[in-house]
VOBA-1610 file (N, C-alpha, C; in pm, whole numbers, padded with zeros to 5 digits, always signed):
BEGIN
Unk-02858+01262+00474Unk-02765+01208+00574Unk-02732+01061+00545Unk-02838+00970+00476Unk-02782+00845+00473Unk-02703+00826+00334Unk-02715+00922+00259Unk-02643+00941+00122Unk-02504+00950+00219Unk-02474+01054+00295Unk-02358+01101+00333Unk-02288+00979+00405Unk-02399+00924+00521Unk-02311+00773+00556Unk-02269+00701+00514Unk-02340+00679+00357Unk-02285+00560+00270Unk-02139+00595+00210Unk-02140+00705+00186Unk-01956+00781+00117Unk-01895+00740+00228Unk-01938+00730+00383Unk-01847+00748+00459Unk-01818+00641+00499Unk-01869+00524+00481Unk-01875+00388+00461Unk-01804+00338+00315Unk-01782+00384+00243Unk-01725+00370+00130Unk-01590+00417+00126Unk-01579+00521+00240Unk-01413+00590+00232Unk-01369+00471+00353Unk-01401+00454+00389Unk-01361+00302+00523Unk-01301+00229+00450Unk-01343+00180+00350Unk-01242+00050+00270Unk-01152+00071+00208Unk-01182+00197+00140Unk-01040+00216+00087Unk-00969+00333+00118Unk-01009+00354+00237Unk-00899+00423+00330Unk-00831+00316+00384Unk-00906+00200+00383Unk-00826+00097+00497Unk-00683+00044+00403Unk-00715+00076+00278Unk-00617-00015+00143Unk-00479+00135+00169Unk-00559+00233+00184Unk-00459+00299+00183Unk-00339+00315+00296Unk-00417+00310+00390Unk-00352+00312+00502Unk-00247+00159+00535Unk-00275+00037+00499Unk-00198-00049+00510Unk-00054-00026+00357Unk-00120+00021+00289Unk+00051+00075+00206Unk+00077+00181+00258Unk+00024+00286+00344Unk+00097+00365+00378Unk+00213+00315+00484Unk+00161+00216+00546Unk+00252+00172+00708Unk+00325+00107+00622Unk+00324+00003+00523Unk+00458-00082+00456Unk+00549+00052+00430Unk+00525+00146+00376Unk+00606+00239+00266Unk+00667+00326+00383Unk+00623+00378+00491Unk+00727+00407+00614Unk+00809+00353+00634Unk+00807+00197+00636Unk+00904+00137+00707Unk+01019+00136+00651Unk+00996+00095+00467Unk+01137+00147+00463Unk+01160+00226+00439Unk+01114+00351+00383Unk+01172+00530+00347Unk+01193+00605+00502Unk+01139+00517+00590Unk+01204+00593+00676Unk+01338+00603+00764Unk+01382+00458+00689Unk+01508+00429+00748Unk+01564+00508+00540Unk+01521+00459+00462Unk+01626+00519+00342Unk+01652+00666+00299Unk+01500+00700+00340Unk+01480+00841+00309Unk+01516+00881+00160Unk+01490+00794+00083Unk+01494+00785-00056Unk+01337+00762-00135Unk+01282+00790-00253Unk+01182+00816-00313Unk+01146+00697-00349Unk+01085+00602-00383Unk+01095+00463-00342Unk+00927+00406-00461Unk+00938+00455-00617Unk+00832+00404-00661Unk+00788+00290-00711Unk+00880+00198-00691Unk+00848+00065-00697Unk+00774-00002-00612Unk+00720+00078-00509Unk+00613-00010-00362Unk+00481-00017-00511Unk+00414+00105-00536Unk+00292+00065-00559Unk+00276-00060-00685Unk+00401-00073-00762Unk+00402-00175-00830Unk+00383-00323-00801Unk+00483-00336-00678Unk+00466-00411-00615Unk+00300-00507-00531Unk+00278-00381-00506Unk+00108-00382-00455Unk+00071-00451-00588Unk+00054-00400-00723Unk+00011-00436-00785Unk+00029-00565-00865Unk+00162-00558-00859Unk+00195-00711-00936Unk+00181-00818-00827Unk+00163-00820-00711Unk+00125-00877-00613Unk-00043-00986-00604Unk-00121-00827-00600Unk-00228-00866-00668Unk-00288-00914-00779Unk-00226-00867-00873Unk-00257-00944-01043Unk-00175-01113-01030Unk-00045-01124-00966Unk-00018-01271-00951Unk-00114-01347-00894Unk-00175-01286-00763Unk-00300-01363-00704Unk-00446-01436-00800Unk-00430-01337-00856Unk-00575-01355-00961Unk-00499-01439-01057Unk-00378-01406-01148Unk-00355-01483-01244Unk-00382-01656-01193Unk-00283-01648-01087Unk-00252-01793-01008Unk-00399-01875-00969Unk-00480-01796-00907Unk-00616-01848-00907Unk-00671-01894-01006Unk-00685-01828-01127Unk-00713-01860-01249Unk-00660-01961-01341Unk-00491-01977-01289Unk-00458-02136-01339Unk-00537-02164-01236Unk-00524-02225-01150Unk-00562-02344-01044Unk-00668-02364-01068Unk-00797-02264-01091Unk-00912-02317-01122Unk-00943-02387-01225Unk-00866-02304-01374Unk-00883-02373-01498Unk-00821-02504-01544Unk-00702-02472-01518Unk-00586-02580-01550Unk-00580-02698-01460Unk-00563-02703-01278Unk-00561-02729-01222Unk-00698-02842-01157Unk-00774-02761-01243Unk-00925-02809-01141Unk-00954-02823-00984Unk-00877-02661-00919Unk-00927-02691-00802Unk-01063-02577-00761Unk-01120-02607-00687Unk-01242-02517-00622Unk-01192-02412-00579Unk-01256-02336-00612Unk-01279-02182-00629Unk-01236-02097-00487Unk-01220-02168-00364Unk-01166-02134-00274Unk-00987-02159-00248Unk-01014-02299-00313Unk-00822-02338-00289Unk-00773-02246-00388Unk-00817-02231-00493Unk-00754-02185-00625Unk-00751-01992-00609Unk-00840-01965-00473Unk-00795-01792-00435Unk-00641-01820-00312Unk-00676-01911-00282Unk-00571-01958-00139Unk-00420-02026-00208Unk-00423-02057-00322Unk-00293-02075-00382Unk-00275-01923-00475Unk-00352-01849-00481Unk-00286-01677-00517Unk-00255-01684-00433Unk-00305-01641-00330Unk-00281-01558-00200Unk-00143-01604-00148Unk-00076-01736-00141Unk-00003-01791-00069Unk+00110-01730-00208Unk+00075-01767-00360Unk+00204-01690-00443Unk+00218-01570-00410Unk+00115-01483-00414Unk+00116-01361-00415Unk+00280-01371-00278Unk+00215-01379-00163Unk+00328-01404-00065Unk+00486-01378-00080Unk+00482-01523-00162Unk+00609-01558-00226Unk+00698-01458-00286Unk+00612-01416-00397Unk+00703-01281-00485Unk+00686-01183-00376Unk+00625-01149-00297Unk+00686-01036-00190Unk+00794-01081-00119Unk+00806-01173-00065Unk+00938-01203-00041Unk+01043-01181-00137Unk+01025-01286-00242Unk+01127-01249-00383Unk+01139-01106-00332Unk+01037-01055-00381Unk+01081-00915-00455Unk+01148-00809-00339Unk+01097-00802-00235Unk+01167-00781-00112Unk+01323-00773-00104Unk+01363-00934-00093Unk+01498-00968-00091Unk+01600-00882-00238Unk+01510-00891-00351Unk+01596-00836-00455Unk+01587-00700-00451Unk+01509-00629-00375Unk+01514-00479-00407Unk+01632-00416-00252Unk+01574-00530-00154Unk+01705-00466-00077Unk+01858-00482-00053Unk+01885-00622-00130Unk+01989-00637-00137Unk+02039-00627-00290Unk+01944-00579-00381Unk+02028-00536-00511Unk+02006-00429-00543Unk+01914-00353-00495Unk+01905-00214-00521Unk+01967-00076-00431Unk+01811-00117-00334Unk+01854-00051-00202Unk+01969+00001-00181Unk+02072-00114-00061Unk+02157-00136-00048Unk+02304-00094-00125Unk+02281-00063-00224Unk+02363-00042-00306Unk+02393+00069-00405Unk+02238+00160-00382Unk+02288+00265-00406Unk+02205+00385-00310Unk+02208+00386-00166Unk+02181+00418-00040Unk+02269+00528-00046Unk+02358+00547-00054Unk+02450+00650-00090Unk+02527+00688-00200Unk+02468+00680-00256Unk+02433+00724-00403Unk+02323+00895-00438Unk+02340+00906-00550Unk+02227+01057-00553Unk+02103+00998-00529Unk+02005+01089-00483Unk+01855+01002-00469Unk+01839+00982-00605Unk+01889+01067-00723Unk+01829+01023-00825Unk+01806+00873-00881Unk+01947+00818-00835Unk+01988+00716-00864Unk+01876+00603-00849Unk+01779+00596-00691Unk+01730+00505-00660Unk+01541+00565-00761Unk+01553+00657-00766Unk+01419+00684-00834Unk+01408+00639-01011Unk+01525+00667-01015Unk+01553+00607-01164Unk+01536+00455-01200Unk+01597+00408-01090Unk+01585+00253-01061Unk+01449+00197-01038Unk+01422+00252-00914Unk+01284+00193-00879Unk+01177+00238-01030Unk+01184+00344-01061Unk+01086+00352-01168Unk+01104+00255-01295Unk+01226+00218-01308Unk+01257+00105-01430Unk+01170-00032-01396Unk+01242-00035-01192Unk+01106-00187-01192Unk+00993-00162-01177Unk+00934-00090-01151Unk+00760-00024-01230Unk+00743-00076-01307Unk+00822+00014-01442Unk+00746-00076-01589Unk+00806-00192-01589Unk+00891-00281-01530Unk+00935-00423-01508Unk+00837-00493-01520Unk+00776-00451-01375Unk+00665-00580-01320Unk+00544-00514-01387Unk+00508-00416-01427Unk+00389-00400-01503Unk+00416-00464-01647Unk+00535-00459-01687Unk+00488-00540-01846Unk+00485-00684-01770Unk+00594-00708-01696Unk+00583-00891-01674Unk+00403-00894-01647Unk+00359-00850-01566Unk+00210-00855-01557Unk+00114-00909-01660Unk+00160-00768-01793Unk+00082-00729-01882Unk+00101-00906-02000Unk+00216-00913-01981Unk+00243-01023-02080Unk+00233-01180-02026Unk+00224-01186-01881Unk+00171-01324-01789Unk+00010-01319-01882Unk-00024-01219-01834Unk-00189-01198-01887Unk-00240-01219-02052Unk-00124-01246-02106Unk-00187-01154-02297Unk-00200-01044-02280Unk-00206-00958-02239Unk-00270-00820-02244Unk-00437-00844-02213Unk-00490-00924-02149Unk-00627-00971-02124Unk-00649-00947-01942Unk-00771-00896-01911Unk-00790-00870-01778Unk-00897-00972-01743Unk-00826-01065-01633Unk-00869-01144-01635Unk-00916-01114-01483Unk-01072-01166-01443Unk-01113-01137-01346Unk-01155-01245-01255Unk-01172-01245-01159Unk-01217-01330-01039Unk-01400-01311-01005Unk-01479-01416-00966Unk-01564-01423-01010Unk-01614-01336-00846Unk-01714-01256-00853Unk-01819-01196-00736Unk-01773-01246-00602Unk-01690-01220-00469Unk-01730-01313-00404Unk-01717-01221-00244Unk-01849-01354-00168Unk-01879-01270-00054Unk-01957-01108-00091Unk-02015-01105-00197Unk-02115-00983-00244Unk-02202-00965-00171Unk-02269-01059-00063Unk-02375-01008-00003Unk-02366-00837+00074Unk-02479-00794+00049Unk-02471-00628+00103Unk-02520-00632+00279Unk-02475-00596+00349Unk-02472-00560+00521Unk-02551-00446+00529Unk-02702-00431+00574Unk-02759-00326+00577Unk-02713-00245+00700Unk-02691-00130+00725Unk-02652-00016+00832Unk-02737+00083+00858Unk-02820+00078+00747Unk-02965+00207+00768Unk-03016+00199+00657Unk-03157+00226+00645Unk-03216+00272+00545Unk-03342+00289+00543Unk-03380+00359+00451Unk-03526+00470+00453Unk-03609+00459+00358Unk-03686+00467+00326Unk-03737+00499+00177Unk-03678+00486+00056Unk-03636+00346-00015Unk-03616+00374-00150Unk-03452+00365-00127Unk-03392+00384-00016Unk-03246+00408+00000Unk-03221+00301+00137Unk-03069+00217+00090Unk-03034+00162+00204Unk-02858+00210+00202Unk-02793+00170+00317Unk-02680+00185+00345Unk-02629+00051+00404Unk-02522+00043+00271Unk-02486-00072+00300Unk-02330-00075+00272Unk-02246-00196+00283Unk-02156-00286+00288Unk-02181-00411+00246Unk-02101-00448+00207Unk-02021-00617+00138Unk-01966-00672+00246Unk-02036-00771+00227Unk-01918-00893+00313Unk-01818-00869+00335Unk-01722-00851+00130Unk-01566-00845+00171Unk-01560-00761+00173Unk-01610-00596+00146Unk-01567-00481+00249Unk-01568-00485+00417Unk-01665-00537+00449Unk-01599-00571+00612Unk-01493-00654+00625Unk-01492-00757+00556Unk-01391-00868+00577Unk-01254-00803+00545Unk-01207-00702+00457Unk-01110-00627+00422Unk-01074-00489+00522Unk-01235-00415+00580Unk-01148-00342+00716Unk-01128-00389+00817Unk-01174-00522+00842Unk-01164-00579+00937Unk-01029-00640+00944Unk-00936-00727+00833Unk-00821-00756+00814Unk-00700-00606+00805Unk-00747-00507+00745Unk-00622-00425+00818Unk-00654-00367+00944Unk-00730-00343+00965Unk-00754-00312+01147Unk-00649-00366+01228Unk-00699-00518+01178Unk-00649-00599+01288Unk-00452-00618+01277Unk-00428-00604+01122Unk-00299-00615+01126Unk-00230-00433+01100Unk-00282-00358+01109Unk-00241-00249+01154Unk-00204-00204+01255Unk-00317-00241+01355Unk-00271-00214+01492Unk-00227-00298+01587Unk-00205-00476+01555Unk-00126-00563+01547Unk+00030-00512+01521Unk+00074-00461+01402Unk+00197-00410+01373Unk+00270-00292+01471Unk+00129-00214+01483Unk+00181-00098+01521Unk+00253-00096+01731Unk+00137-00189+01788Unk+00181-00227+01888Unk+00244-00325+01908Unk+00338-00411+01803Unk+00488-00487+01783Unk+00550-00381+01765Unk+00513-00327+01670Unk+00662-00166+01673Unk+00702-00118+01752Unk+00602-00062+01885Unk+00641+00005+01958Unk+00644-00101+02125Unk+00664-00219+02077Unk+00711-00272+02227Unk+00799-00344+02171Unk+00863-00361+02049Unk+00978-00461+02022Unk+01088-00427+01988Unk+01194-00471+01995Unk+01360-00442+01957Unk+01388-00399+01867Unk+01283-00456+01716Unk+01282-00386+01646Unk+01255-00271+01609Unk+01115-00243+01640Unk+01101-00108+01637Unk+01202+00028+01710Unk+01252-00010+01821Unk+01328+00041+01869Unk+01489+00072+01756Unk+01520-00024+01732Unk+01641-00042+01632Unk+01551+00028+01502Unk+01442-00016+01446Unk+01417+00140+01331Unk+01416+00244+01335Unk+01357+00275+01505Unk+01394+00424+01517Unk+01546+00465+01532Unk+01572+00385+01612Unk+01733+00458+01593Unk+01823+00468+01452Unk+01744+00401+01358Unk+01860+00403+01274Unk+01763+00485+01179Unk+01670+00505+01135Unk+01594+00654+01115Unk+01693+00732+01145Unk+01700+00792+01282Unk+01753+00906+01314Unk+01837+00919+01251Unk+01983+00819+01299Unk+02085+00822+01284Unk+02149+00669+01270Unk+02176+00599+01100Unk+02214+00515+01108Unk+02341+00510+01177Unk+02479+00583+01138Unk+02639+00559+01206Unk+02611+00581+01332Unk+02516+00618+01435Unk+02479+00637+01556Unk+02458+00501+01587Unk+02420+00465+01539Unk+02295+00296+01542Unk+02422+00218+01558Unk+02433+00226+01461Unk+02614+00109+01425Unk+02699+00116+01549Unk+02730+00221+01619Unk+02846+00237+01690Unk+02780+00188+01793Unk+02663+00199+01805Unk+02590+00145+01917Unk+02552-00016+01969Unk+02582-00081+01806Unk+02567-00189+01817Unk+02419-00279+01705Unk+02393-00164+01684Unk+02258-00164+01589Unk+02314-00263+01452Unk+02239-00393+01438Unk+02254-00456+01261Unk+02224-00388+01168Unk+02259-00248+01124Unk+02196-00149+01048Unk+02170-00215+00921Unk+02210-00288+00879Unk+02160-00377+00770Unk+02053-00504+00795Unk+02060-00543+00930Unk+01971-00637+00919Unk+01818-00539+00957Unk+01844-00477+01019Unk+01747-00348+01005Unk+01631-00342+00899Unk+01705-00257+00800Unk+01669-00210+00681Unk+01595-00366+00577Unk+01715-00436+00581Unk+01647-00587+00482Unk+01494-00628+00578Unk+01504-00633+00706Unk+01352-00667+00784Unk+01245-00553+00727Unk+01268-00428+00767Unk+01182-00322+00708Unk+01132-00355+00550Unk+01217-00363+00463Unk+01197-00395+00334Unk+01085-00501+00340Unk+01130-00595+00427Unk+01003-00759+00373Unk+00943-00691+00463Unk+00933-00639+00547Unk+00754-00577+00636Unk+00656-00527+00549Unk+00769-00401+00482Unk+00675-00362+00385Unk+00658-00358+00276Unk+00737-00488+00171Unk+00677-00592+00114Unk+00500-00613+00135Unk+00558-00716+00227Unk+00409-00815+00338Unk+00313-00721+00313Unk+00308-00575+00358Unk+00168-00491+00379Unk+00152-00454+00212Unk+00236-00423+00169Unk+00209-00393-00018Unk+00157-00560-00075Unk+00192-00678-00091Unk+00148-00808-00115Unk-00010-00807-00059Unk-00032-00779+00106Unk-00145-00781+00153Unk-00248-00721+00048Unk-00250-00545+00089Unk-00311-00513+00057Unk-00320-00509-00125Unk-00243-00594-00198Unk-00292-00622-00322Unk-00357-00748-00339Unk-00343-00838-00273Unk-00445-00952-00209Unk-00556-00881-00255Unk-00599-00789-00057Unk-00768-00744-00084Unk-00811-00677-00184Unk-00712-00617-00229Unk-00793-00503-00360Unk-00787-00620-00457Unk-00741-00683-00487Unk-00808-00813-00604Unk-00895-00887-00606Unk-00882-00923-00416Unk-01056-01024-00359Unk-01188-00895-00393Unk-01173-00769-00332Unk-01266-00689-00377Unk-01281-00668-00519Unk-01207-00562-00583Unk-01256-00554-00694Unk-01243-00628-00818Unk-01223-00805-00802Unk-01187-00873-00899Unk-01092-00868-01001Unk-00977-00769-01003Unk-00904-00726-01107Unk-00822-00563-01101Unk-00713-00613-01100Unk-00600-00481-01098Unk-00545-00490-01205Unk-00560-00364-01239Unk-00479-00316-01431Unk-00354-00316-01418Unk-00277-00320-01515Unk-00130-00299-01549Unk-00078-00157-01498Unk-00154-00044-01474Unk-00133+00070-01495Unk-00140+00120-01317Unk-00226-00025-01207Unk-00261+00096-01086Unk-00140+00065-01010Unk-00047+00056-01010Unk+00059+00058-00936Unk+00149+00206-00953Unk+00116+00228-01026Unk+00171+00342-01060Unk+00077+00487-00998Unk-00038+00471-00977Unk-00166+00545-00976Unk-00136+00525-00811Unk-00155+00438-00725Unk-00114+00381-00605Unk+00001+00428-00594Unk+00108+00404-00635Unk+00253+00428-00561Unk+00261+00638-00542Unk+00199+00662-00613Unk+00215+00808-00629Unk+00122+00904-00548Unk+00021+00814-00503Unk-00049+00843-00397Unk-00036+00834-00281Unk+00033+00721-00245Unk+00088+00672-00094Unk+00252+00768-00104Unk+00289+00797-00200Unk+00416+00857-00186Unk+00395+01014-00149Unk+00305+01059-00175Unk+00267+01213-00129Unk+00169+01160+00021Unk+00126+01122+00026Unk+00060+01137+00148Unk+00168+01093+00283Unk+00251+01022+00225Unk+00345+00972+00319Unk+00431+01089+00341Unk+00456+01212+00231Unk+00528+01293+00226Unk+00518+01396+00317Unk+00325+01421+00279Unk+00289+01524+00350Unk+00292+01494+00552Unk+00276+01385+00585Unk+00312+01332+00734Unk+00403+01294+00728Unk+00515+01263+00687Unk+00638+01223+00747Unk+00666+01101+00744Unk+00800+01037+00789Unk+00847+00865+00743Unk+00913+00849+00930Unk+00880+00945+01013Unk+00881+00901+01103Unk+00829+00805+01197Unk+00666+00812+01138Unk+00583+00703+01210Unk+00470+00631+01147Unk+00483+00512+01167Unk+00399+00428+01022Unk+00250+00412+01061Unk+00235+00438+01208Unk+00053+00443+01225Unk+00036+00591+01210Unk+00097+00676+01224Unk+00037+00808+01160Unk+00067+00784+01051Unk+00123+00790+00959Unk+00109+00788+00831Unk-00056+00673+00759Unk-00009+00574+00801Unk-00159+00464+00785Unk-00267+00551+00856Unk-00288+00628+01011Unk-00394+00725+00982Unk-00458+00827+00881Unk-00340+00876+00858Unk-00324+01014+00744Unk-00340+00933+00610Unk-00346+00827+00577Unk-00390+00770+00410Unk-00544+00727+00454Unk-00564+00713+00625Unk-00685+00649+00552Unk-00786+00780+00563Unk-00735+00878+00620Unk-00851+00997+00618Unk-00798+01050+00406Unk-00690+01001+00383Unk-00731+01071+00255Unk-00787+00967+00175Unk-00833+00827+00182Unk-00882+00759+00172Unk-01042+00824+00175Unk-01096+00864+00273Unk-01220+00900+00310Unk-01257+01032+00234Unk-01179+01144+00157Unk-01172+01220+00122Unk-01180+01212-00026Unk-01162+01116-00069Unk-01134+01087-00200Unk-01297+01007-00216Unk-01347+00880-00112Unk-01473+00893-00148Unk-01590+00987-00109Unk-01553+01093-00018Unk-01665+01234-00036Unk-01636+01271-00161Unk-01555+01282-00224Unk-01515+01379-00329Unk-01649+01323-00440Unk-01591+01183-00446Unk-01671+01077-00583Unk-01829+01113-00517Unk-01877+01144-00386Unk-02014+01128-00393Unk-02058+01264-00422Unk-01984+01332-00465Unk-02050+01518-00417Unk-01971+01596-00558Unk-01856+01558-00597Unk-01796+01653-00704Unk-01797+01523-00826Unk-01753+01622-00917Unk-01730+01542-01066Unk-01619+01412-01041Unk-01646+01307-01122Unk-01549+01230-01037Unk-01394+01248-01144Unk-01455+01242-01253Unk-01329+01283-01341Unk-01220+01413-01291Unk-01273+01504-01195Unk-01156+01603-01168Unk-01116+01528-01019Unk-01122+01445-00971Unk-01115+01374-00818Unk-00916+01388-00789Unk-00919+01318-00899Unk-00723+01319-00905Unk-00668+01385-00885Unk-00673+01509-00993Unk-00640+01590-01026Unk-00612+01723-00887Unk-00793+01734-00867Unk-00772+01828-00723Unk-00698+01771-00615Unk-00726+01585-00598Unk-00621+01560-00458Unk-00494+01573-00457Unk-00450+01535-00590Unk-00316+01561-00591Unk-00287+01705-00599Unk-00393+01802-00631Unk-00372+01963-00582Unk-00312+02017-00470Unk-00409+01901-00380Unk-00416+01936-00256Unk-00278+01890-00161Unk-00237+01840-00212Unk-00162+01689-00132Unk+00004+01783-00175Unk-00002+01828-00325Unk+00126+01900-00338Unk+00088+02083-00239Unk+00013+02110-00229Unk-00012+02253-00164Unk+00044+02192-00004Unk-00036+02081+00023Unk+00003+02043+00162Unk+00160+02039+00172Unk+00217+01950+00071Unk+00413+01931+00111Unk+00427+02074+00085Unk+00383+02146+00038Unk+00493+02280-00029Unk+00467+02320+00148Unk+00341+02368+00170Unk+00307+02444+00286Unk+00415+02339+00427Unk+00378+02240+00412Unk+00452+02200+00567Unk+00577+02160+00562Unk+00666+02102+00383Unk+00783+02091+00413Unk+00826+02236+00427Unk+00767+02349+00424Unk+00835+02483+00431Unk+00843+02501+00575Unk+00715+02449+00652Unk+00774+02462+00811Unk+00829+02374+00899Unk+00851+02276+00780Unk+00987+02203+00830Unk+01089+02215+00804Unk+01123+02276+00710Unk+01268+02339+00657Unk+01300+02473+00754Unk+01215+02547+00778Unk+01216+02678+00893Unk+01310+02627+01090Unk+01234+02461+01099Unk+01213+02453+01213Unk+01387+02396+01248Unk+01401+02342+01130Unk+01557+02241+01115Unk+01644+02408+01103Unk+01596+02501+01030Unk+01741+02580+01046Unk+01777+02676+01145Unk+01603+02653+01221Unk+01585+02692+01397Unk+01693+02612+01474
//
């Protein structure tokens, strides 16, 4: 049993990573309703700017090891904005009505964009951030076995907690949220109504920016280092799970990543970890086949 608490303590954190890109990646596919794989890149080049930027400041710079994570964190920021502003007013925007192919083709070009810019900021060298906040949080333990947590694993579910359900109760008592749902439904509805259907969509975009930037923040403060390659590994994960719940609502969806969050570390404590992928994404395509089929049934009800 305390073997089992510790997985379940282990699916907490990075259910929590999942679930804060799941709520960015609603916000805007649910107003575009377009395939959208440039978020997990984003996450990622987000995070690797943080670490790079730390890593001048410490080396080059000579500042202490705290300012020099707090000037990532604050770039990291920055290019979510950047990148925000350029994907909704040069991409997005512009080919919204267009074939979906159009925007998947696109977004996948800035994938390998910001993963080579990454790869070549770096040398091709993975450069890491040193241990921090490692102390372990005991929760139980017995004989020979404890159950524990990290500092910055609390400090990381504790930061999307708080801005998850922070977001989620602005969504649903503010103008905005109100104006996303309506233009979800029905943007030319929205419009005639009076809805900024564009200022809309550009806010959604930097929201969920902000939660993709965030949560590549913590996954860099935790695991010292994001590859060239997990944005891609990330975006394709939050894009099916978002699939299988829907782009209607961004705290169910952030629920529904972080239970597959939790699922993914039972898997690593109990099955082979090398087939882990492979079966979730089994699972995750059985799930869309099975429920977009009884959603396709219910629409021609």
């Amino acid at each position: 049993m305390l073997y089992f608490f510790q997985q379940v303590l282990n699916g907490l954190h990075s259910g929590a990573l999942y679930a804060l890109l799941a709520f960015g990646y609603v916000l805007t596919n649910g107003i575009l309703h377009r395939t959208n794989l440039a978020y997990g890149a984003v996450f990622a080049f987000c995070g690797q700017t943080m670490i790079l930027t730390a890593a001048f400041g410490y080396q080059a710079l000579w500042l202490t090891l705290f300012a020099a994570v707090a000037l990532g964190i604050l770039a990291a920021l920055l290019y979510a904005v950047l990148l925000s502003q350029i994907l909704s007013r040069g991409v997005f925007e512009k080919l919204a009505d267009r074939s979906p192919n159009a925007i998947v083709v696109t977004t996948l070009g800035i994938l390998l964009f910001l993963s080579e810019a990454s790869r070549i900021a770096a040398d091709t060298h993975d450069l890491w951030l040193p241990p921090m906040l490692a102390d372990p949080v005991i929760f139980a333990q017995d004989t020979g076995f404890k159950v524990t947590l990290t500092v910055i694993q609390l400090i990381d579910c504790a930061a999307v907690i708080a801005v998850v359900a922070l977001a989620a109760w602005l969504f649903s008592h503010s103008s905005f949220g109100r104006a996303w749902r309506a233009v979800c439904d029905d943007p030319k509805a929205a419009a005639m109504c009076g809805v900024d259907v564009r200022a809309v969509f550009r806010h959604a975009v930097l929201y969920g920016g902000f939660c993709a930037a965030f949560a590549g923040v913590l996954a860099g403060l935790y695991y010292g280092n994001i590859s060239f390659g997990t944005g891609l590994i990330y975006g394709l994960k939050i894009l099916f799970v978002t699939a299988v719940g829907g782009y209607l609502s961004p705290l169910k969806a952030a629920l529904g990543a972080a239970a597959f969050g939790m699922a993914e570390s039972l898997w690593a404590g109990y099955f082979p970890l090398e087939w882990r992928d492979a079966w979730i994404y089994l699972f995750l395509v059985a799930m869309l086949v099975l429920i977009g089929t009884g959603r396709d049934q219910a629409k021609i009800a």
